[in-house]
N, CA, C and O atoms as CSV, one atom per row, in Angstrom:
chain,resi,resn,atom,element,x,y,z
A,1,UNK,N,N,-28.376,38.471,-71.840
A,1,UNK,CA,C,-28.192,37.074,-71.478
A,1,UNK,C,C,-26.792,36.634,-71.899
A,1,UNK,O,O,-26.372,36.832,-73.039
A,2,UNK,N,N,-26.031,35.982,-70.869
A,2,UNK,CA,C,-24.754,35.414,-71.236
A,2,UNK,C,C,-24.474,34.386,-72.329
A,2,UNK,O,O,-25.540,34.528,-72.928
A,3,UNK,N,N,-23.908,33.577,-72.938
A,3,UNK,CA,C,-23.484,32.680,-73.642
A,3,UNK,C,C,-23.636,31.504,-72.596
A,3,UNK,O,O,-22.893,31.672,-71.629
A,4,UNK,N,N,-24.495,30.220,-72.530
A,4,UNK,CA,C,-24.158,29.147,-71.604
A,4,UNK,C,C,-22.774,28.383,-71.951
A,4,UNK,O,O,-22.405,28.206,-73.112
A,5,UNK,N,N,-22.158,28.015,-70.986
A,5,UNK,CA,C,-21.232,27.320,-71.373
A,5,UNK,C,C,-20.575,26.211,-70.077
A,5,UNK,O,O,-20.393,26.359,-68.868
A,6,UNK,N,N,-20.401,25.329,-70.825
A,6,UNK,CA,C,-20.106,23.784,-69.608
A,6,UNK,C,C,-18.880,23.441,-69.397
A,6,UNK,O,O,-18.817,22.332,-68.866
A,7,UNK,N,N,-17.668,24.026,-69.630
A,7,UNK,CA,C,-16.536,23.630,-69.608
A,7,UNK,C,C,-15.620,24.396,-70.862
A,7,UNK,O,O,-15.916,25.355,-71.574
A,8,UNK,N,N,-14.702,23.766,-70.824
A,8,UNK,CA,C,-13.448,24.080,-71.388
A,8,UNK,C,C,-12.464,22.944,-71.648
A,8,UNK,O,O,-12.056,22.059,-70.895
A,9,UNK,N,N,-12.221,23.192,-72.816
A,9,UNK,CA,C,-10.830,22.089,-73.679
A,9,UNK,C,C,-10.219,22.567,-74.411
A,9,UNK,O,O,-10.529,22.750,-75.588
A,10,UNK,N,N,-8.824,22.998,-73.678
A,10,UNK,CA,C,-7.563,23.768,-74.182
A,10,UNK,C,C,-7.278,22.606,-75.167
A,10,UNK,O,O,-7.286,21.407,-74.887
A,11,UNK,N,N,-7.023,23.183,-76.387
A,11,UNK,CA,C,-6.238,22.320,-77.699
A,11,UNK,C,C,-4.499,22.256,-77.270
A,11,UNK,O,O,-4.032,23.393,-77.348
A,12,UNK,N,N,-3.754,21.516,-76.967
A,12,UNK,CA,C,-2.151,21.926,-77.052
A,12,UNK,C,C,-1.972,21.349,-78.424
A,12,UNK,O,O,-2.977,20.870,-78.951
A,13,UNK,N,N,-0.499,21.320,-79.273
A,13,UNK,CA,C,0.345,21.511,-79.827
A,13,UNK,C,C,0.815,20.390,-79.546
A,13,UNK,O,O,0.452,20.290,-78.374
A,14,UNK,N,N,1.512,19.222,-79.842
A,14,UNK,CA,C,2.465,18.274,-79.410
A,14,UNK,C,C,3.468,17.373,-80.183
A,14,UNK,O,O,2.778,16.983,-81.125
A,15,UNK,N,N,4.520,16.899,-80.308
A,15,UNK,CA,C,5.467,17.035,-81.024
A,15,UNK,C,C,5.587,15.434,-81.439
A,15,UNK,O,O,5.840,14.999,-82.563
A,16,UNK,N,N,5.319,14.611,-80.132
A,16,UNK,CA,C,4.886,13.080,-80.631
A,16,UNK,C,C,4.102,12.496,-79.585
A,16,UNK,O,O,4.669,12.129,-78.556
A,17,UNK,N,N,2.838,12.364,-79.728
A,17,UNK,CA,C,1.527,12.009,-79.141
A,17,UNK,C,C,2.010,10.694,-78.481
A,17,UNK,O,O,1.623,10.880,-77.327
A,18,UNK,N,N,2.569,9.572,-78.487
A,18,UNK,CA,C,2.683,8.473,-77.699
A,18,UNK,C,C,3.873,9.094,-76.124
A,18,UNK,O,O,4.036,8.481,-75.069
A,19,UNK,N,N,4.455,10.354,-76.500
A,19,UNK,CA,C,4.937,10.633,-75.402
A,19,UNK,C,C,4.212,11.308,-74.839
A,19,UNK,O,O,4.490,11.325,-73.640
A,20,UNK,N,N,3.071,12.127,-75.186
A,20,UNK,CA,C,2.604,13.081,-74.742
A,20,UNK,C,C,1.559,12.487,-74.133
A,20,UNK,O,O,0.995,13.079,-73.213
A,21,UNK,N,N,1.125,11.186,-74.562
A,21,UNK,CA,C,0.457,10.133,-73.900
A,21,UNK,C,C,0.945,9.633,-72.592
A,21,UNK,O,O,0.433,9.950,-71.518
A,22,UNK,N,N,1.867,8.906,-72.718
A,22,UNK,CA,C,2.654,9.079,-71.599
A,22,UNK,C,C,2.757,9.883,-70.405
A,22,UNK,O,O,2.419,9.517,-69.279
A,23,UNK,N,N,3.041,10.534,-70.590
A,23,UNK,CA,C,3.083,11.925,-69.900
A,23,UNK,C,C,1.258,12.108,-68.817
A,23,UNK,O,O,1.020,11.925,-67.624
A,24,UNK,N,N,0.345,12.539,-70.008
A,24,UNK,CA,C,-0.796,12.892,-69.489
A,24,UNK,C,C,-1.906,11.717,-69.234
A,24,UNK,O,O,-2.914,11.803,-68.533
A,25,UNK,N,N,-1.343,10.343,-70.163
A,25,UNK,CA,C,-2.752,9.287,-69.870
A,25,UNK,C,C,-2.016,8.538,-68.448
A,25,UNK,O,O,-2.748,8.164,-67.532
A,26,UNK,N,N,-0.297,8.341,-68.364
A,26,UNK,CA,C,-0.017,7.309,-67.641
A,26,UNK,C,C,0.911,7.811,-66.879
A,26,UNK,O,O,1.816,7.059,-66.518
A,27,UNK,N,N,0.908,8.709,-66.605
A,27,UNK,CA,C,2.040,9.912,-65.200
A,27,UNK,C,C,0.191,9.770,-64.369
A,27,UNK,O,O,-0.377,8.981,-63.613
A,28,UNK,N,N,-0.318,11.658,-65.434
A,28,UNK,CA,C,-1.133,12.068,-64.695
A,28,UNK,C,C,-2.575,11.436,-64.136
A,28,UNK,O,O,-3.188,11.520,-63.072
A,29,UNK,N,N,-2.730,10.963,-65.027
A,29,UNK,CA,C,-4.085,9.384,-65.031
A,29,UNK,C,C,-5.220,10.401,-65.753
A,29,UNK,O,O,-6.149,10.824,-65.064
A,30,UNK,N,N,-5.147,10.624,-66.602
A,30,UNK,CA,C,-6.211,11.153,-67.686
A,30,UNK,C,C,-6.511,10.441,-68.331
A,30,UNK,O,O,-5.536,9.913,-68.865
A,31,UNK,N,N,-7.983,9.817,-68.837
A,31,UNK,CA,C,-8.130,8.858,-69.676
A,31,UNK,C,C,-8.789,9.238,-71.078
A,31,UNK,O,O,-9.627,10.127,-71.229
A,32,UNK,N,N,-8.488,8.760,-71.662
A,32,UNK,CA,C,-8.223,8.863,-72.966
A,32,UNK,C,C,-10.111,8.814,-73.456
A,32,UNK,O,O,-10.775,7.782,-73.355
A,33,UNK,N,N,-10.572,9.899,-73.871
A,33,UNK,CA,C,-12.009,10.030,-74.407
A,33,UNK,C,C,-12.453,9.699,-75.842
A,33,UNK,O,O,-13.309,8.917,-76.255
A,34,UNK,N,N,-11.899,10.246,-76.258
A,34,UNK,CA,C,-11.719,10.534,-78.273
A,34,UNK,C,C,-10.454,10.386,-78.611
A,34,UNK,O,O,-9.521,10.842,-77.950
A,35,UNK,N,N,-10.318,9.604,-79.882
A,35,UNK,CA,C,-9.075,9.587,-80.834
A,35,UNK,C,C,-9.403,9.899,-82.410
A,35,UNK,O,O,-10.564,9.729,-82.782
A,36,UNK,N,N,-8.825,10.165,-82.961
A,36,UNK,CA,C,-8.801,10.089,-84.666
A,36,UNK,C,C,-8.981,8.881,-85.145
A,36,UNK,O,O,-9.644,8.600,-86.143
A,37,UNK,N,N,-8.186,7.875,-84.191
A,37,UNK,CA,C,-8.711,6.418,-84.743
A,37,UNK,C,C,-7.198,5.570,-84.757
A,37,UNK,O,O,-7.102,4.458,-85.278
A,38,UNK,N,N,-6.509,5.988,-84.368
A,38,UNK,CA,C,-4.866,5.452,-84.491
A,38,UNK,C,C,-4.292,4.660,-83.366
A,38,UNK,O,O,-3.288,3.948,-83.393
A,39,UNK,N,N,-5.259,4.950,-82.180
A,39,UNK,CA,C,-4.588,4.474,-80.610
A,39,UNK,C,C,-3.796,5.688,-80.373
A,39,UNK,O,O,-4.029,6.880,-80.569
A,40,UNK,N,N,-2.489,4.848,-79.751
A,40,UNK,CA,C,-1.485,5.609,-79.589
A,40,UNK,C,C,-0.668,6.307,-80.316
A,40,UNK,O,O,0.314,6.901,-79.869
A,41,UNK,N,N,-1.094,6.274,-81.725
A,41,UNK,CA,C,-0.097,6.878,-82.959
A,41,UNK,C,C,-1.272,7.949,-83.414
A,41,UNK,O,O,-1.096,8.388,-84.551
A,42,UNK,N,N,-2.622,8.523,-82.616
A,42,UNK,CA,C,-3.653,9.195,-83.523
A,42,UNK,C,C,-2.877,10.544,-83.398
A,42,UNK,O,O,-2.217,10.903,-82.422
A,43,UNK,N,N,-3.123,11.390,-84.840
A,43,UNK,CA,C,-2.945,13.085,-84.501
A,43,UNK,C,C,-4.019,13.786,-83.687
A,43,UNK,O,O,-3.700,14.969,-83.573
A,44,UNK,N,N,-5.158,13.521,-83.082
A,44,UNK,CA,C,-5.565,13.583,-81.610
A,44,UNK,C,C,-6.701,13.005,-81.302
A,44,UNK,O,O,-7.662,12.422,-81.804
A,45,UNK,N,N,-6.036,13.552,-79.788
A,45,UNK,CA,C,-6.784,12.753,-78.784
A,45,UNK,C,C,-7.477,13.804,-77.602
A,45,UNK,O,O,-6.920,14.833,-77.220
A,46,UNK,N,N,-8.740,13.344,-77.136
A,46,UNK,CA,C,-9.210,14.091,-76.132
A,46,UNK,C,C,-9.093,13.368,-74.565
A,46,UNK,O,O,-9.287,12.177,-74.323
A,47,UNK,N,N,-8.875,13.995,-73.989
A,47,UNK,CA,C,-8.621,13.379,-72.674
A,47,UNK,C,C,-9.358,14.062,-71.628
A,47,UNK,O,O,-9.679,15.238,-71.794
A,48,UNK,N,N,-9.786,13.166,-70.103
A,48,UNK,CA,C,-10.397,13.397,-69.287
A,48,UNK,C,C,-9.777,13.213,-68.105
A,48,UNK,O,O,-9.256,12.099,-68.059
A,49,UNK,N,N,-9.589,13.987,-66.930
A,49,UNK,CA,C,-9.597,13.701,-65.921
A,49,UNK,C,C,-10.299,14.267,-64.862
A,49,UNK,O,O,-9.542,14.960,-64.182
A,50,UNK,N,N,-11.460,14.249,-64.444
A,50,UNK,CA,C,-12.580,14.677,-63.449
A,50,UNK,C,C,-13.316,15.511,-64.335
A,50,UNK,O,O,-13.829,15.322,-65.438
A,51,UNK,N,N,-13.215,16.695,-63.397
A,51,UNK,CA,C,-13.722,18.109,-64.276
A,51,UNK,C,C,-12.583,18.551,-65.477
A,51,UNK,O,O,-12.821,19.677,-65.914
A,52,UNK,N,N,-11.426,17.908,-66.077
A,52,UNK,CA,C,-10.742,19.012,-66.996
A,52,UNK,C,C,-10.869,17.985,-68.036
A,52,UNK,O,O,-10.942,16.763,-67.903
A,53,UNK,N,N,-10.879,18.541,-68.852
A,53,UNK,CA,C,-10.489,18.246,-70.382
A,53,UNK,C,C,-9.572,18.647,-71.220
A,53,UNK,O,O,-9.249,19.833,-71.162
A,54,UNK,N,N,-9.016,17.893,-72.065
A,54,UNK,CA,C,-7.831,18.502,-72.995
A,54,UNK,C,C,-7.450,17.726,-73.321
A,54,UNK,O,O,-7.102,16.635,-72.869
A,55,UNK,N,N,-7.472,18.722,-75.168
A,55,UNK,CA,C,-7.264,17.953,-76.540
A,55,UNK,C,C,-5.912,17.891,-76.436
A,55,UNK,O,O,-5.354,18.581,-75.584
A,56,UNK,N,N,-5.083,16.947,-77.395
A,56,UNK,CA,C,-4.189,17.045,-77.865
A,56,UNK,C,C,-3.350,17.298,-79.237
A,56,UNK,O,O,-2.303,17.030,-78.647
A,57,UNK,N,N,-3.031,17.501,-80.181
A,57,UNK,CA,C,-3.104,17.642,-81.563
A,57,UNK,C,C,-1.482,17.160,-82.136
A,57,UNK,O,O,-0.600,17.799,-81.561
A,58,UNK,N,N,-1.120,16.446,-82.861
A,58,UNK,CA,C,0.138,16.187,-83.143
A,58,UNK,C,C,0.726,17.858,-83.971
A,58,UNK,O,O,-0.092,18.602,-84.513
A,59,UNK,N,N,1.852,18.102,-83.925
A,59,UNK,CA,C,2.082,19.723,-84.765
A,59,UNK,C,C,2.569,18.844,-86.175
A,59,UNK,O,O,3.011,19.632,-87.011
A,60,UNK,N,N,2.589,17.819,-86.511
A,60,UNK,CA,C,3.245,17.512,-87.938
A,60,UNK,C,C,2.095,15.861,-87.984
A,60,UNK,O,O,1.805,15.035,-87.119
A,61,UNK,N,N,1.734,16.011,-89.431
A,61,UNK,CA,C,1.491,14.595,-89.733
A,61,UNK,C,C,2.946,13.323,-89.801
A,61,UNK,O,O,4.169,13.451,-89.745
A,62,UNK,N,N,2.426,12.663,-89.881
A,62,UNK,CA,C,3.573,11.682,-89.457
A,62,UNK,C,C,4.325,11.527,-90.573
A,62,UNK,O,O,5.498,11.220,-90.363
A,63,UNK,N,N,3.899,11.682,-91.975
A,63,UNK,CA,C,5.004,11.718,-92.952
A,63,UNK,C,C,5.905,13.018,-93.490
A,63,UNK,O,O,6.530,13.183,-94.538
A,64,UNK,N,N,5.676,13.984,-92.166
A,64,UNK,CA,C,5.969,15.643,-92.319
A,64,UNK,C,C,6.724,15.641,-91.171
A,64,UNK,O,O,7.632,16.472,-91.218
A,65,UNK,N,N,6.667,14.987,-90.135
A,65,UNK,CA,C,7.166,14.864,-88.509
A,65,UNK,C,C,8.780,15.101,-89.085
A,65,UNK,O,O,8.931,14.590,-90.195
A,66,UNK,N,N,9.998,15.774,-88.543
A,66,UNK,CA,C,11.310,15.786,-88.460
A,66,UNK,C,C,11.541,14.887,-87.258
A,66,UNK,O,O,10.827,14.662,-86.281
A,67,UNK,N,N,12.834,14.403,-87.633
A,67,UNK,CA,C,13.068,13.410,-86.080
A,67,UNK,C,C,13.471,13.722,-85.047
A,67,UNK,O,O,13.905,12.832,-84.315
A,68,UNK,N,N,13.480,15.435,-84.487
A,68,UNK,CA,C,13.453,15.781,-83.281
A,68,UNK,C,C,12.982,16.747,-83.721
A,68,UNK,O,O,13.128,17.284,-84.819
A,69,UNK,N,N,11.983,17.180,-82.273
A,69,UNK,CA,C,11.395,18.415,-81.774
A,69,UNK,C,C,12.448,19.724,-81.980
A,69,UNK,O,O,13.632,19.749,-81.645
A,70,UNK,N,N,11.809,20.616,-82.514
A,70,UNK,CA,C,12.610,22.037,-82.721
A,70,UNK,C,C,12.544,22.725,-81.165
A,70,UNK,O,O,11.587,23.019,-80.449
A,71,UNK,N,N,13.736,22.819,-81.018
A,71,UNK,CA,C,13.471,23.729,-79.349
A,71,UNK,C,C,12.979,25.014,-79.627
A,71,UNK,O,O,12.268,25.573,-78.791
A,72,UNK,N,N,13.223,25.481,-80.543
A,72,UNK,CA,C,13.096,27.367,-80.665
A,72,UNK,C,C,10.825,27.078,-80.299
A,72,UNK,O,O,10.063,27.714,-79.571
A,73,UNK,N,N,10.548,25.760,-81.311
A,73,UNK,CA,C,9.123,25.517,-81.114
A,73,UNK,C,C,8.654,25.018,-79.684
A,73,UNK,O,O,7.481,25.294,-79.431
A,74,UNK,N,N,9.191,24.492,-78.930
A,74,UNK,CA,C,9.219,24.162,-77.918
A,74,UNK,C,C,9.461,25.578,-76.910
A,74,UNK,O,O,8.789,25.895,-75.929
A,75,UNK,N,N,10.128,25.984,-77.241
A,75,UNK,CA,C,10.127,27.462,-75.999
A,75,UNK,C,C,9.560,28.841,-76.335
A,75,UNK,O,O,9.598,29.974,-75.856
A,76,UNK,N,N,8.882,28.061,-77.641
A,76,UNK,CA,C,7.048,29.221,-77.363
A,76,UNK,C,C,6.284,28.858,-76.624
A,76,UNK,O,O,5.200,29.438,-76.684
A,77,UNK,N,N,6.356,28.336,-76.131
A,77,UNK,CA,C,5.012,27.105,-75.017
A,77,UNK,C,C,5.161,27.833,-73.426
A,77,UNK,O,O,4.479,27.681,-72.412
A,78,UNK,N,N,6.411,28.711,-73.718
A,78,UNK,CA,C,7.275,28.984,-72.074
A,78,UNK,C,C,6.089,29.725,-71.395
A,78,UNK,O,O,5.851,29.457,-70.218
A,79,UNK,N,N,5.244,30.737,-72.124
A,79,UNK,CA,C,4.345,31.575,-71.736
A,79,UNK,C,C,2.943,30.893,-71.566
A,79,UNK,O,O,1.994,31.547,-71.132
A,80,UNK,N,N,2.790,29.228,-72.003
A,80,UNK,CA,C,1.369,29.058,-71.547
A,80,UNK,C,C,1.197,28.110,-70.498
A,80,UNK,O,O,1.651,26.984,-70.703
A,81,UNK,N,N,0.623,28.346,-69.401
A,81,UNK,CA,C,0.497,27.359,-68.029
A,81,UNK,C,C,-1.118,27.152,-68.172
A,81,UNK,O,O,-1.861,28.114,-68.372
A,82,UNK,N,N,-1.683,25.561,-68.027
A,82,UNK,CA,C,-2.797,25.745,-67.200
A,82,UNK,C,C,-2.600,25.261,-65.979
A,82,UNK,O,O,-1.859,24.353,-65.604
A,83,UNK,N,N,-3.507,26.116,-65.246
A,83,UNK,CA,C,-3.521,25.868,-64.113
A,83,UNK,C,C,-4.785,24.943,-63.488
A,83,UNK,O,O,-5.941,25.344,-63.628
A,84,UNK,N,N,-4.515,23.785,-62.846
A,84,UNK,CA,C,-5.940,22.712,-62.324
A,84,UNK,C,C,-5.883,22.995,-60.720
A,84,UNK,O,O,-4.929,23.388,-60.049
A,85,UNK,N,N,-7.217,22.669,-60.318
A,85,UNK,CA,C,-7.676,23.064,-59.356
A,85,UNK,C,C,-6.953,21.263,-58.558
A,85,UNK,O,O,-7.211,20.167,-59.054
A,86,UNK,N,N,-5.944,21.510,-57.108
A,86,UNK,CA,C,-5.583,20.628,-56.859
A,86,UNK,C,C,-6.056,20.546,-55.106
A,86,UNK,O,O,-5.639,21.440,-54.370
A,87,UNK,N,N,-6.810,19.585,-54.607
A,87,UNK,CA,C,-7.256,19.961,-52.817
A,87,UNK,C,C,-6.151,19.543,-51.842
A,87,UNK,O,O,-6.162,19.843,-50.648
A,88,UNK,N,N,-4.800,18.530,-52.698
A,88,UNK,CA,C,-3.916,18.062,-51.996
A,88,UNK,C,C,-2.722,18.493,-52.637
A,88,UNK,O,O,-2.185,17.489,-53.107
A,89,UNK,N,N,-2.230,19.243,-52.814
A,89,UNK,CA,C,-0.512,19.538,-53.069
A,89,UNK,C,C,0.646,18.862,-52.811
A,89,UNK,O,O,1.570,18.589,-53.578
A,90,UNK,N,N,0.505,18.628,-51.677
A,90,UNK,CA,C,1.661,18.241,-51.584
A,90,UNK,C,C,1.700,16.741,-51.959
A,90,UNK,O,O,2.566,16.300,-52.714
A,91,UNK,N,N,0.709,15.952,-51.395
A,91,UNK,CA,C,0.074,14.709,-52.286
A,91,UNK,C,C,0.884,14.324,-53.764
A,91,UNK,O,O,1.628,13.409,-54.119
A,92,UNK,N,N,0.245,15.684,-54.483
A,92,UNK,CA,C,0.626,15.634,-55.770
A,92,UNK,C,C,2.140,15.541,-55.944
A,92,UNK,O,O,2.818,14.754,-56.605
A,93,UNK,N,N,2.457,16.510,-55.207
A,93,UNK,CA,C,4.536,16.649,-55.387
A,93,UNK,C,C,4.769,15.131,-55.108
A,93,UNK,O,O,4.866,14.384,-56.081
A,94,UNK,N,N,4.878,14.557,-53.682
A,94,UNK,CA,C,5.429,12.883,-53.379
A,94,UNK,C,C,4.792,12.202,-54.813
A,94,UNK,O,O,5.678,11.834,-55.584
A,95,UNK,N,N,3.368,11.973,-55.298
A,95,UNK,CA,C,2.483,11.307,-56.422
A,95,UNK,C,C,3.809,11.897,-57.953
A,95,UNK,O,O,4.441,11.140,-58.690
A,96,UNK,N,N,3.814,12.843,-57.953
A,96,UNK,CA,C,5.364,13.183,-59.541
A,96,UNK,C,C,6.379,12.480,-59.013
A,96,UNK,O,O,6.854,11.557,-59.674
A,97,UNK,N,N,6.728,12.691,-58.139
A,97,UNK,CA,C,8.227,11.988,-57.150
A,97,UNK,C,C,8.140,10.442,-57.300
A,97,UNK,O,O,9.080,9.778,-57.737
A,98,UNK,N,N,7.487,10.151,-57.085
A,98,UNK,CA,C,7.543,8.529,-57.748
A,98,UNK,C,C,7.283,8.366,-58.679
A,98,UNK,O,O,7.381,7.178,-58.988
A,99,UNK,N,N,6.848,9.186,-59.656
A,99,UNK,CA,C,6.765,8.515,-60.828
A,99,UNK,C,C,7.887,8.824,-61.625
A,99,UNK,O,O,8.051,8.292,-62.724
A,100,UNK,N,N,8.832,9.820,-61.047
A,100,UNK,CA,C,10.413,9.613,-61.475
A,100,UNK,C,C,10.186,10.894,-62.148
A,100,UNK,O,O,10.828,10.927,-63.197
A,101,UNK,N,N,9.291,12.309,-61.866
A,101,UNK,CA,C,9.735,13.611,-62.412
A,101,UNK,C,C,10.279,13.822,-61.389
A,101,UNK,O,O,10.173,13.367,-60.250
A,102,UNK,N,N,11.279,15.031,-62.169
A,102,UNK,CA,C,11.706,16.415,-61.304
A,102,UNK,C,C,11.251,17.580,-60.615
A,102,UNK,O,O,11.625,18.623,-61.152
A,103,UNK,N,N,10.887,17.652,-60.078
A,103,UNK,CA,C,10.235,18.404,-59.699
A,103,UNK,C,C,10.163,19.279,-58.159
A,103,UNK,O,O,10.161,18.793,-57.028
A,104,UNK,N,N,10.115,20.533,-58.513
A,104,UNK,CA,C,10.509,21.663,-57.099
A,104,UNK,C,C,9.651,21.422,-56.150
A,104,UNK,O,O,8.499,21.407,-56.584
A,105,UNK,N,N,9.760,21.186,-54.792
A,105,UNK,CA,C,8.466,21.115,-53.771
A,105,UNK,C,C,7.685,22.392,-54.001
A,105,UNK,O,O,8.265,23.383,-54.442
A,106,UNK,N,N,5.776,22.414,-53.585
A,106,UNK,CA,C,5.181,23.731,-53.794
A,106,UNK,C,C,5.949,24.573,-52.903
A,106,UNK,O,O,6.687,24.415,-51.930
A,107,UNK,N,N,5.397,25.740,-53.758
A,107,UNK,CA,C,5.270,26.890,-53.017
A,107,UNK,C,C,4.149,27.405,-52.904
A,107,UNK,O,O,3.172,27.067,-53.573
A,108,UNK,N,N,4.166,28.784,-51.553
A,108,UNK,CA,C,2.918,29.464,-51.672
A,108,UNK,C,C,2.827,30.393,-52.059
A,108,UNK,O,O,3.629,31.045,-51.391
A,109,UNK,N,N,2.053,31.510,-53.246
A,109,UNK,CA,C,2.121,32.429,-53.781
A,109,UNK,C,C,2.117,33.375,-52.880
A,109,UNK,O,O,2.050,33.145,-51.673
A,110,UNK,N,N,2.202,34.718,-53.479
A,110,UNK,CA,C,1.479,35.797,-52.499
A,110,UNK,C,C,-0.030,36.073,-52.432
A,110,UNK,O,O,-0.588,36.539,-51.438
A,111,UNK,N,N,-0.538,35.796,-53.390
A,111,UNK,CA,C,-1.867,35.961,-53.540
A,111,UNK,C,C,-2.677,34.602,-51.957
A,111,UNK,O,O,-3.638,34.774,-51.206
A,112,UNK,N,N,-1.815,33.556,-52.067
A,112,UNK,CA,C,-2.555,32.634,-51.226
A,112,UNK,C,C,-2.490,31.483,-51.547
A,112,UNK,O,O,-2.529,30.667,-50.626
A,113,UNK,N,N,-2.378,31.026,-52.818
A,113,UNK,CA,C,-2.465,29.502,-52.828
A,113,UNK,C,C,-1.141,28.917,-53.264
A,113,UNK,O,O,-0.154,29.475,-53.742
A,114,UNK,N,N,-1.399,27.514,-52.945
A,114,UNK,CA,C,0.209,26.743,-52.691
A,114,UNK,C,C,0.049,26.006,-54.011
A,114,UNK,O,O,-0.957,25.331,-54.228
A,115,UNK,N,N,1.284,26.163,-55.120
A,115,UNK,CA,C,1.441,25.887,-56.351
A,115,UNK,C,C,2.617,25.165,-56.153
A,115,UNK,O,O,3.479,25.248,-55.278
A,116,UNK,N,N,2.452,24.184,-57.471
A,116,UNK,CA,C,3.204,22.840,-57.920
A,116,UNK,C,C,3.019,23.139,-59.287
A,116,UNK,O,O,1.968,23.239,-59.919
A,117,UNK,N,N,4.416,23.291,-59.723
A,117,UNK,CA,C,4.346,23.753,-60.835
A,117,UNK,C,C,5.729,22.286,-61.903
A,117,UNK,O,O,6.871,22.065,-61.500
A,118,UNK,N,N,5.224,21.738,-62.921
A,118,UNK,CA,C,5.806,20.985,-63.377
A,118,UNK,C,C,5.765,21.804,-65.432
A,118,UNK,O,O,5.330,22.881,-65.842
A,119,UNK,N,N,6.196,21.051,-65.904
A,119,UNK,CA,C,6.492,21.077,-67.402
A,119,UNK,C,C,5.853,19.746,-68.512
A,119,UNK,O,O,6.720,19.027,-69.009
A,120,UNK,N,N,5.259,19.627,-68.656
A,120,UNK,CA,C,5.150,18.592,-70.041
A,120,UNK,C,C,5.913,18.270,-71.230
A,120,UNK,O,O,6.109,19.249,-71.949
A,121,UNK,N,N,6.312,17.368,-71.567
A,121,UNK,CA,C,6.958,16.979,-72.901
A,121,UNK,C,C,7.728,17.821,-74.190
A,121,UNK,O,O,8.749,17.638,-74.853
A,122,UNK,N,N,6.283,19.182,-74.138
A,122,UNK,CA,C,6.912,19.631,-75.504
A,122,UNK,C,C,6.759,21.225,-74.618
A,122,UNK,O,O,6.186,22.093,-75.277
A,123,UNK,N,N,7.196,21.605,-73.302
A,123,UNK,CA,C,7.248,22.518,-72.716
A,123,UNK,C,C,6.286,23.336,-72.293
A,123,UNK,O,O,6.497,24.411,-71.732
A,124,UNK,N,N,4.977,22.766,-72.593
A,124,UNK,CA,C,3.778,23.992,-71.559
A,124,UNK,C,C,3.795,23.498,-69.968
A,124,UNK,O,O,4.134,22.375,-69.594
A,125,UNK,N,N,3.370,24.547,-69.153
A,125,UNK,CA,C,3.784,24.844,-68.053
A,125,UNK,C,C,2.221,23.890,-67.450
A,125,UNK,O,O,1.183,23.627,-68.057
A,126,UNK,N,N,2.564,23.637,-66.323
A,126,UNK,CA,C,1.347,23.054,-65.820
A,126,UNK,C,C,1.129,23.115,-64.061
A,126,UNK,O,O,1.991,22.494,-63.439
A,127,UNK,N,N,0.138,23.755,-63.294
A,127,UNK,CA,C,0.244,24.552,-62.145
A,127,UNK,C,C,-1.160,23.434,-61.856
A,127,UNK,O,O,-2.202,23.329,-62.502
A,128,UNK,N,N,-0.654,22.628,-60.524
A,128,UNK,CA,C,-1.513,21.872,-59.423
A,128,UNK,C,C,-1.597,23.100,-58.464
A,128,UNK,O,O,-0.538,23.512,-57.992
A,129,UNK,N,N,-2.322,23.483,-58.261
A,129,UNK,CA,C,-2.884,24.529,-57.095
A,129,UNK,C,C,-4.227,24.590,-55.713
A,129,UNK,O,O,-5.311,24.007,-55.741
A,130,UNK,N,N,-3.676,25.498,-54.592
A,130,UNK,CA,C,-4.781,25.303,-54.120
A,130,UNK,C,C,-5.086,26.292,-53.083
A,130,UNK,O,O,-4.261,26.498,-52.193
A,131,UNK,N,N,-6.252,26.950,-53.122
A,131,UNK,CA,C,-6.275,28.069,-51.837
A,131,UNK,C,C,-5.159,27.426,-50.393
A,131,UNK,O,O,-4.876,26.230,-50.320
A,132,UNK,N,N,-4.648,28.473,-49.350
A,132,UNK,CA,C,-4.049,27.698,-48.463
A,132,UNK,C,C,-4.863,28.373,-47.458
A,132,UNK,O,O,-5.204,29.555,-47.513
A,133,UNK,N,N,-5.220,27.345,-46.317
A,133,UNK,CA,C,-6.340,28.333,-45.575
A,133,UNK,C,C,-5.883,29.204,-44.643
A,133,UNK,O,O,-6.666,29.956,-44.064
């Protein structure tokens, strides 16, 4: 018999949670589930948007925080993407485009599906995807 299991909630790493808020409650429209208790200043937060979930975790308490992000820490992140299940792509590209990211129009893999691939705050990779028929 397998292990049941209902989902998944990747923990990230994040360097200052009111941007990273930003970013994922008020770019992507994830709403905010669980906090530590701080609002916008908590060391984390769980977030929802449809089917995905994902925690967030500050990497320093706030009286340990340095006043900028270490890049060398930031470009360990280069190797982790999640990837969300997206039914409109290109949708999504114009939907970043106004909200004032940068961002490459999709492409289509070789395997088949058409990826939109953007970056977050403290550098994990993040892939809108979708079979192409």
């Amino acid at each position: 018999m397998a292990i049941e299991i209902h989902g998944m909630a990747p923990l990230l790493s994040v360097f200052d949670m009111p941007v990273s808020l930003l970013f994922y409650r008020d770019i992507l429209g994830f709403k905010v589930i669980e906090t530590s208790g701080q609002g916008d200043n908590s060391g984390w937060v769980m977030l929802r948007l449809n089917a995905s979930t994902l925690m967030l975790n500050t990497a320093f308490d706030d009286d340990e925080r340095p006043a900028a992000a270490d890049p060398a820490h930031i470009a360990v992140h280069h190797d982790t993407c999640l990837y969300f299940g997206c039914p409109d792509v290109d949708e999504a590209y114009e939907y970043l485009q106004e909200k004032g990211l940068a961002v490459k129009p999709p492409e289509i893999a070789p395997y088949g599906m058409k990826q939109l691939y953007i970056n977050d705050p403290d550098g994990y990779s993040l892939c809108f995807q979708w079979p192409t028929e």
